[in-house]
Phi, psi and omega in degrees: 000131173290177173286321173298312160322321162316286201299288199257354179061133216262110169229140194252357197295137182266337192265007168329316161317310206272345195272305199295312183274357129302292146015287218273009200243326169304322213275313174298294242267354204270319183279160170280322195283309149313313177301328163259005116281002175275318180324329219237347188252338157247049108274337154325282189297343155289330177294323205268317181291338148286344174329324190281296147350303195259003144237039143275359192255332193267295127040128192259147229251123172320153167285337179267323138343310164305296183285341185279007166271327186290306201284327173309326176297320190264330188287327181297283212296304195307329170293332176279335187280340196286296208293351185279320194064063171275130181292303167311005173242327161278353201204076183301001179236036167240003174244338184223112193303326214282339174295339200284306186324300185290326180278341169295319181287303176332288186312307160291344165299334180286109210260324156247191212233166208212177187276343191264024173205000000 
């Protein structure tokens, strides 16, 4: 016989889980003296798994925090210039004649038309 059959016992019952932690919420709650240590031993244990939580919260922001809002930050933007579609950044021959220059003469040397012009 394992340890688990021990423990938890061959049962076909589904709420069994649910029969053992009544069981045990009777067994603390029946002492007075149980109860406010049990009280005090799962409130610890809610402090410690949170401990971290509440001191991130108190706590002042890191340099690495700091660059990772700085790179989020150059990423926001560099995403608004995408979505504006600024031309002057996408589109060089509205800003610079000689690329504009250079695709008009392409184009009149081109005697038939292509899906790209």
């Amino acid at each position: 016989m394992d340890i688990f059959s021990k423990l938890f016992g061959k049962t076909n019952n589904d709420s069994a889980l649910l029969i053992r932690t009544k069981a045990l919420l009777h067994l603390v709650f029946s002492d007075v003296y149980m109860a406010v240590i049990y009280l005090y031993f799962t409130a610890f244990l809610f402090a410690m798994m949170f401990l971290v939580v509440f001191l991130k919260g108190a706590r002042p922001k890191t340099n690495y925090e700091r660059r990772v809002e700085l790179i989020e930050g150059i990423g926001r933007k560099r995403m608004d210039k995408a979505k504006q579609n600024d031309n002057a950044h996408f589109e060089p021959g509205r800003v610079y004649s000689e690329y504009e220059n250079a695709s008009k003469q392409i184009l009149k040397k081109t005697y038939f038309t292509t899906i790209f012009n």
